[in-house]
C-alpha angles and dihedrals in degrees: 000000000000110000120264116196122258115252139139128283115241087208147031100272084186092084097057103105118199097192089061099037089055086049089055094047095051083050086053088237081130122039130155123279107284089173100049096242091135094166095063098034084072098040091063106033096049091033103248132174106259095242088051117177113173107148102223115217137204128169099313089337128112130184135167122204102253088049090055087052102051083053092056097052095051076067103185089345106126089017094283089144092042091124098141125049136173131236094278095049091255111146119256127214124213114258119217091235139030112254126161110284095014124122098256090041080060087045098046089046088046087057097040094053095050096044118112110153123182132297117245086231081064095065087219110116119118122235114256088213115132107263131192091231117166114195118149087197099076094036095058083044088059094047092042077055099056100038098048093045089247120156097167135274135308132168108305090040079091084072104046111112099185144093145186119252087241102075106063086059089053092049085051099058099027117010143274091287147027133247113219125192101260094045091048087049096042090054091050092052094049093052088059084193103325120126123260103234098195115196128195074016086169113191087357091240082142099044087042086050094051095041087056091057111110122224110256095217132030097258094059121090123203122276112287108213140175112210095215114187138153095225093231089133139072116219123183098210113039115193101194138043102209118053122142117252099217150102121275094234099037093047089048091048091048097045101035087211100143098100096061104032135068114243105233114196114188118192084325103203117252097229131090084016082279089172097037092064100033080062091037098058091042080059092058098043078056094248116176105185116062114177117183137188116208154083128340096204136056095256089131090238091124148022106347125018097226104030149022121267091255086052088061091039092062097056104028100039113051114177088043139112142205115239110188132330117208125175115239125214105288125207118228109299096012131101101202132171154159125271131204116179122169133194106248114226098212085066086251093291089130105017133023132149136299141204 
């Protein structure tokens, strides 16, 4: 996870509890702001004093609620919802269809052109079954769509340096991205009973989601998984207990747990090489599943400031392929996906990665 500054909490966060706010939310007690109060969407779901004033930070940003709020009234007004361009920076409206050269005709060939799901010979393909699957998360990311005019990335999204107020405020309460079915189930699948070592796990949203997928046959047991974080970052809502207050690489030295666990990245912050030497150290406990979260284009958001992770792969892990990659779903002005890279056993003579 991205680092978000230290400071001190207004409330007892002790007394969230995840279980019963993803009780509420099946019961559909909870559901995202129709109305577009967001404001008070997250006061009373999370439990905040009315005149609430925590300053949400990320990165040098700093926004209160109400703040979040008044952005989201000026809706569009001053270009806060000036996600897609031309060539010539002019500001490009979403279409109601996808017609060639239209904007959702860019998105759908982005996606398209970064898509490589899973061989059948993997054994990895979710089923595509209907599945009771609660997860706020996604829901308030369908809504944030809709509201900020947002219908997913395409090529110029790399360059786009803005955000909206509102996500600070998301990252605060569940994390810097978004799990989505298919990437939890694809996780579970690829640990084939490893354990799913995250580090820089954050809030844990991710190790509390995968905690929550259930085991398809009766042999299989539910995902084991370490919440692993430094503890550099202040979070308002926490999701597990029991994380374990360490560094990636140190964790990884003393345990030596790398062999039989898959190594999760979620959004891994681009300073102090902070992604370089978790994988490193996974190498040298002799890993061989590596799964990220992050960025598909070399907007610097993740991982690494000039390239993609696979970019980085190619030249830096030899020996090692590419399993799938799936996008994830992507707030307004990210490009975001999921990641699956194995250790070949032939030593890459024959497969690496590609990116």
């Amino acid at each position: 996870m991205p680092t978000i500054p230290n400071k001190p909490q207004t409330e007892d966060s002790t007394t969230f509890s995840p279980d019963a706010y993803f009780e509420a939310w099946s019961k559909d007690e909870y559901t995202p702001p129709y109305d577009n109060d967001f404001r008070k969407f997250i006061i009373k779901t999370f439990g905040l004093p009315f005149r609430d004033d925590y300053g949400y930070m990320a990165q040098s940003a700093e926004v209160t609620l109400l703040q979040a709020q008044t952005y989201v009234e000026w809706g569009a007004q001053g270009n806060l919802h000036a996600w897609y361009r031309d060539d010539e920076g002019v500001v490009v409206t979403l279409a109601s269809n996808a017609k060639k050269g239209s904007v959702r005709a860019d998105i759908a060939k982005h996606l398209l052109a970064h898509y490589r799901p899973a061989l059948p010979s993997s054994k990895l393909a979710v089923s595509k079954t209907a599945k009771q699957h609660t997860n706020p998360y996604f829901d308030l990311w369908a809504w944030s769509c809709q509201n900020l005019e947002w219908a997913g990335p395409e090529q110029g999204t790399a360059k786009i340096k803005i955000s909206h107020a509102m996500l600070p405020v998301l990252y605060h309460h569940f994390g810097c991205i978004c799990p989505s079915y298919e990437a939890l189930e694809t996780i579970r699948l690829v640990a084939k009973g490893r354990r799913v070592l995250d580090l820089g796990s954050g809030n844990g949203y991710w190790t509390y989601m995968l905690r929550r997928m259930e085991p398809v046959g009766k042999k299989e047991k539910k995902v084991e998984v370490v919440a692993v974080d430094n503890g550099m970052s202040e979070w308002r809502t926490v999701w597990v207990g029991d994380t374990v207050e360490m560094g990636g690489e140190e964790w990884l030295g003393k345990h030596g747990g790398g062999r039989e666990a898959v190594l999760l990245l979620v959004y891994p912050m681009v300073g102090g090489e902070f992604t370089s030497k978790m994988i490193g150290a996974y190498r040298e406990c002799k890993g061989t599943t590596i799964v990220c979260a992050g960025t598909q284009n070399a907007s610097g958001f993740t991982g690494f400031a000039k390239e993609t992770i696979a970019e980085w792969m190619v030249r830096e892990m030899p020996g090692w392929k590419r399993v799938l990659q799936i996008p994830l779903p992507s707030f307004a002005g990210k490009d975001e996906a999921l990641f699956v890279f194995e250790k070949t056993e032939n030593g890459g003579k024959e497969e690496s990665v590609t990116a």
